[in-house]
C-alpha positions in Angstrom: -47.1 -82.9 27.3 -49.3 -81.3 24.9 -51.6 -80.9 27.9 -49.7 -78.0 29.9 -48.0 -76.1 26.6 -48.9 -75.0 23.8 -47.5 -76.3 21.1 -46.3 -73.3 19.4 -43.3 -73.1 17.0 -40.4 -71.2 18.6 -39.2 -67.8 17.4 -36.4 -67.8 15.5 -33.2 -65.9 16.8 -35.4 -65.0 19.7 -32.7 -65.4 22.8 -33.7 -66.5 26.4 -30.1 -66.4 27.2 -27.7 -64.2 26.8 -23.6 -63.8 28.1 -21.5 -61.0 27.8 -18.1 -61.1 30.1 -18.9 -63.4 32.6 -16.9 -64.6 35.4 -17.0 -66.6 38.1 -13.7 -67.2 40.3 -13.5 -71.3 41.7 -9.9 -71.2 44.2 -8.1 -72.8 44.2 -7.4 -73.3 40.1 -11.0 -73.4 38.1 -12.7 -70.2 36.8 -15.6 -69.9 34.8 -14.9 -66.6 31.8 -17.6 -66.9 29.5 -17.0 -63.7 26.6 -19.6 -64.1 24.8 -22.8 -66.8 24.9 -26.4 -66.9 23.7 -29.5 -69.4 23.5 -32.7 -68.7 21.3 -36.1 -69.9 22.2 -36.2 -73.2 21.0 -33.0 -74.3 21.2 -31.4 -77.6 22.3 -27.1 -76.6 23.1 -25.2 -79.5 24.0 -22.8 -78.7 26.8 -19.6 -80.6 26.5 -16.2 -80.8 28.4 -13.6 -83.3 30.1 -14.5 -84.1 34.1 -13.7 -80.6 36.0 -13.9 -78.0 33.1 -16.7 -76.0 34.6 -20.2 -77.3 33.3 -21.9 -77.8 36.2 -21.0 -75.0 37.7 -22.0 -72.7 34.8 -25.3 -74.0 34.7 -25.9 -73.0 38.2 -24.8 -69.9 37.0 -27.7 -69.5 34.6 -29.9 -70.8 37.6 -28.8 -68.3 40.1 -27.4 -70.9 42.3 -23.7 -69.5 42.2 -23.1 -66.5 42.9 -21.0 -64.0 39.6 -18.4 -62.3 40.1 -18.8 -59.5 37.2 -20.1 -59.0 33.8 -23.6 -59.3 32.2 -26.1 -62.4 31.7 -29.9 -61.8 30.5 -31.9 -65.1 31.0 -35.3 -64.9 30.1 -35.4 -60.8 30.0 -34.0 -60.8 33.4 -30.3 -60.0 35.1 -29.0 -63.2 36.4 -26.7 -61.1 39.0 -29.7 -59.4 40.2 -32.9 -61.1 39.5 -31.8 -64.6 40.3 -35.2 -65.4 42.0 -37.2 -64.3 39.4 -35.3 -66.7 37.2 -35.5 -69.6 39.1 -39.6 -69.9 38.7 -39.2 -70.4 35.4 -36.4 -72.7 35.1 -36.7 -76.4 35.1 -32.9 -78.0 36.8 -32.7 -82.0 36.4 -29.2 -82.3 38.5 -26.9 -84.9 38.1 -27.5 -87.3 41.0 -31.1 -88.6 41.3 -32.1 -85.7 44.4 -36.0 -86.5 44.4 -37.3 -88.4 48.0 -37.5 -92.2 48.8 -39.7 -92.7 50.9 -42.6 -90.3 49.3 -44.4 -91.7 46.3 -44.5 -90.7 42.4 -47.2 -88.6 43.5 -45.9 -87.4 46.3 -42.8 -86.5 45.1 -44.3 -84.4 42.2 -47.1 -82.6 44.0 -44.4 -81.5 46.8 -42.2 -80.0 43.9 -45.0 -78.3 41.7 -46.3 -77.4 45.5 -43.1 -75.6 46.1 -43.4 -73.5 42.8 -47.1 -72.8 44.0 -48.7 -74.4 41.0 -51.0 -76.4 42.6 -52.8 -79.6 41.0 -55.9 -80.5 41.7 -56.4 -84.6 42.1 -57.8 -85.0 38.0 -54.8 -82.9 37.2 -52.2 -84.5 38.7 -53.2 -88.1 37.4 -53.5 -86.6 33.8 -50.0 -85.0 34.2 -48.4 -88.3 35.8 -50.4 -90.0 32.7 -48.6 -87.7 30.2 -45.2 -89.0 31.6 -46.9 -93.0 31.9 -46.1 -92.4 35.6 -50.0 -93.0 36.3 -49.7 -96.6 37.4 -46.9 -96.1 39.7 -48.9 -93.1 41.5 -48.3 -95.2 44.5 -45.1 -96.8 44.4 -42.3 -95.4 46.3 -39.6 -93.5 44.5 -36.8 -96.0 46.3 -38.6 -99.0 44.4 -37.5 -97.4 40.9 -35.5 -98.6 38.2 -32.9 -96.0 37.2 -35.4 -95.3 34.1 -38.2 -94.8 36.1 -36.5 -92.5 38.0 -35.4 -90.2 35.3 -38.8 -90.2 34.0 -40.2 -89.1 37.3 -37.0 -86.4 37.7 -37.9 -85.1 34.2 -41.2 -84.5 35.1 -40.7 -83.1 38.7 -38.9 -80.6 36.8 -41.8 -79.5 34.3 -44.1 -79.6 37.0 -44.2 -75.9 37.4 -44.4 -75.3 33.1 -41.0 -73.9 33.1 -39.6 -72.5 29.8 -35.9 -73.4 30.0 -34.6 -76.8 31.1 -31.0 -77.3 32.2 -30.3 -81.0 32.1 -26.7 -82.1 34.0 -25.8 -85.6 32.8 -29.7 -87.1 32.6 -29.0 -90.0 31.0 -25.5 -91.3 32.6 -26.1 -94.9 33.8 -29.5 -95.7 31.7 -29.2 -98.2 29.3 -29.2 -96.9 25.5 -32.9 -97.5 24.5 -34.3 -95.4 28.0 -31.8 -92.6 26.7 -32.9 -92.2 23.2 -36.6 -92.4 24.5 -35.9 -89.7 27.1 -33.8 -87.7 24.8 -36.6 -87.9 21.8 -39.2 -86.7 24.7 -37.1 -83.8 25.3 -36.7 -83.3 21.6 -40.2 -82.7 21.2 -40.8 -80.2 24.0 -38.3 -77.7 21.8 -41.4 -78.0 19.4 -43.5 -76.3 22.3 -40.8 -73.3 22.4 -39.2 -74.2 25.7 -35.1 -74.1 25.7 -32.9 -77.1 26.8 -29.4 -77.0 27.7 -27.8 -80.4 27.9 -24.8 -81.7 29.9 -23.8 -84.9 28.3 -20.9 -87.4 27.2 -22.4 -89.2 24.7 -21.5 -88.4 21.8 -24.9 -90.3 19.8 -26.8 -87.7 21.6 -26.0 -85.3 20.1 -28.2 -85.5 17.0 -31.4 -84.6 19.3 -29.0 -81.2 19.9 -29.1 -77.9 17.1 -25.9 -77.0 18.7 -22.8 -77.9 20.5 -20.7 -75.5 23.0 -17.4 -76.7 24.1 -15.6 -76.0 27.5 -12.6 -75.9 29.3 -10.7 -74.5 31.5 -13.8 -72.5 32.1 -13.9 -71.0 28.6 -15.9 -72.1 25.6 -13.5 -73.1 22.9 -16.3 -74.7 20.3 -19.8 -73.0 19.4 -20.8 -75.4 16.4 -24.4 -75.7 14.6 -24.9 -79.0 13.9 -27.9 -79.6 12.3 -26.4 -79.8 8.7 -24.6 -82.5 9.9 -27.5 -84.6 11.2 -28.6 -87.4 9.1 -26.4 -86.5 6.0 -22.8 -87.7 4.8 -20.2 -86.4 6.1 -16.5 -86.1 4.3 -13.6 -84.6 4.9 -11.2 -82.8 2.7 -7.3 -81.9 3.0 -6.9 -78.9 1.2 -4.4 -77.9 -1.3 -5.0 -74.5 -0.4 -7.5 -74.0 2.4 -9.1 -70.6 2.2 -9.6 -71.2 -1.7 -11.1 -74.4 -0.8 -13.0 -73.1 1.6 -14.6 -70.0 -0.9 -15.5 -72.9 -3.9 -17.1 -75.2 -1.3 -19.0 -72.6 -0.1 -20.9 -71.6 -3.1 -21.8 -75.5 -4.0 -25.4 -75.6 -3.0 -25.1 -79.5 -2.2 -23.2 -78.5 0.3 -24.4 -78.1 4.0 -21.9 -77.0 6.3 -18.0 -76.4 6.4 -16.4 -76.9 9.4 -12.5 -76.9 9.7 -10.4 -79.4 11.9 -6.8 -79.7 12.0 -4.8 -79.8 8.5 -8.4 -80.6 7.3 -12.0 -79.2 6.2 -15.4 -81.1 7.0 -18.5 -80.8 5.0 -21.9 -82.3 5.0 -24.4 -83.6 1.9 -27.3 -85.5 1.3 -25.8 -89.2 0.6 -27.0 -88.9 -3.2 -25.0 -86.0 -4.1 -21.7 -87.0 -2.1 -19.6 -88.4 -5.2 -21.3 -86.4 -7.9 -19.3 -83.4 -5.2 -15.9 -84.8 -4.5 -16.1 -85.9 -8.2 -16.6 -82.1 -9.2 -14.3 -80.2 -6.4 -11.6 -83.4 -7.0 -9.0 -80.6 -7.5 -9.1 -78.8 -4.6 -7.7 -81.6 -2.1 -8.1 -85.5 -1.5 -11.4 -86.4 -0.3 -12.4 -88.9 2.1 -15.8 -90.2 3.7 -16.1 -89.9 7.6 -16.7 -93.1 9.3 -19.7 -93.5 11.9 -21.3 -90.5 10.4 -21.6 -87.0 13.0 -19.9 -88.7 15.7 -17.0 -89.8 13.9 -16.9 -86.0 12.6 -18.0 -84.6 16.2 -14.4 -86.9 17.9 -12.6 -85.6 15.0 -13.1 -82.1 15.6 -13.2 -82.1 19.6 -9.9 -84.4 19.7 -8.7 -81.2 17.3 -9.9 -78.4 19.5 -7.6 -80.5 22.5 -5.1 -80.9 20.8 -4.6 -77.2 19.6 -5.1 -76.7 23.5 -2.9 -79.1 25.2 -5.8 -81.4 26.2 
């Protein structure tokens, strides 16, 4: 991709997105109220939520495809109540079900999309952006004859045909065997290098380590805004405090430390694996320490199965 962006570093705590009192009323039972939401340049948010929470539909929010009812959302400098046009130009939108054409070609299918945003390729161009994606040698081939890898490669890069700089990505990898998603996910990874934004719809809980960030919702509401990256790669442990906001103040100073994260009757923490027990050995009187199995998505279903339960999911 290094083709068609510059691979600039993204600007810290600069936000494309931002959400203040948003609401969106679904009859007969869903509504979307968002209070309070932001995404800096650069980003990549994990959206999660049970079947029916509202993630679709708030993406399409973002997009200007639904319709707000009230409050405030910037995206990319411009009011997504008013300006919804303006957005969309600059917006990439991978949907859920496959929705590119059969019977057209790779080709086809991607000079009719990047036609539609009026970014026109010239023959050389397209073949070196097809190349980019390894899409070149199936210039020809029609879209119907595509494995379901194939055609998320071509869907992912119908949607950066036009050089947007956010991409909203609604379940891209459901039904494609776990090498294809790592190699689409790392792909995406690296275009957060280039400065665009990336919001991800997923269930998998393994992808999350390509994410900085997960945001939790249901019921229309976001119940978990978590940083993950100090959680990525390191040990993770858990400790059941004696007393939990004493705990939390002595934890916090320990440089070793990463992140604290509470869950339940319990506090999570991160560490680089060769400070772990020199740490527990240390804090031992504060609480009884245990190691997290299967690493950030053992802590990641630990603390989601605690946000349901404190919610009656």
């Amino acid at each position: 991709m290094q083709e068609f962006y510059q691979n600039n570093q993204p600007a810290i705590n600069q936000p494309v997105i931002e959400i203040r009192s948003l609401k969106k009323h679904i009859p007969p039972h869903l509504g979307i109220s968002i209070d309070q939401f932001s995404v800096n340049k650069g980003e990549m948010v994990a959206l999660l939520g049970p079947n029916g929470s509202g993630k679709t539909t708030f993406l399409r929010m973002l997009c200007g495809l639904v319709k707000v009812d009230s409050g405030t959302g910037i995206c990319l400098g411009s009011n997504i109540i008013t300006d919804s046009q303006k957005i969309k130009a600059s917006i990439g939108y991978m949907t859920q079900k496959f929705s590119l054409y059969d019977d057209l070609t790779v080709g086809e299918n991607i000079r009719f999309i990047s036609d539609l945003y009026e970014c026109r390729y010239s023959r050389k161009e397209l073949d070196r952006y097809l190349d980019e994606f390894s899409l070149l040698h199936r210039k020809n081939q029609l879209t119907k004859h595509l494995s379901g890898g194939w055609k998320q490669r071509l869907s992912l890069a119908a949607c950066l045909s036009h050089h947007p700089q956010i991409l909203l990505l609604d379940e891209p990898t459901a039904g494609v065997d776990l090498e294809a998603r790592h190699e689409f996910l790392a792909r995406v990874q690296s275009l957060t290098d280039k400065g665009i934004t990336v919001i991800l719809i997923t269930h998998y809980l393994d992808e999350l380590r390509y994410c900085n960030r997960i945001v939790y919702l249901n019921d229309g509401k976001i119940g978990i805004d978590q940083d993950i990256r100090p959680f990525i790669d390191q040990d993770i442990w858990s400790v059941h405090p004696h007393d939990r906001d004493n705990c939390v103040a002595v934890l916090g100073q320990d440089k070793r430390i990463k992140g604290i994260v509470p869950a339940a009757a319990s506090l999570f923490f991160a560490a680089h694996p060769a400070d772990h027990q020199r740490i527990v050995m240390d804090h031992k009187d504060l609480g009884i320490f245990s190691e997290v199995p299967c690493g950030l998505e053992g802590f990641l279903g630990k603390v989601l199965l605690d946000h349901k339960g404190r919610n009656g999911g």
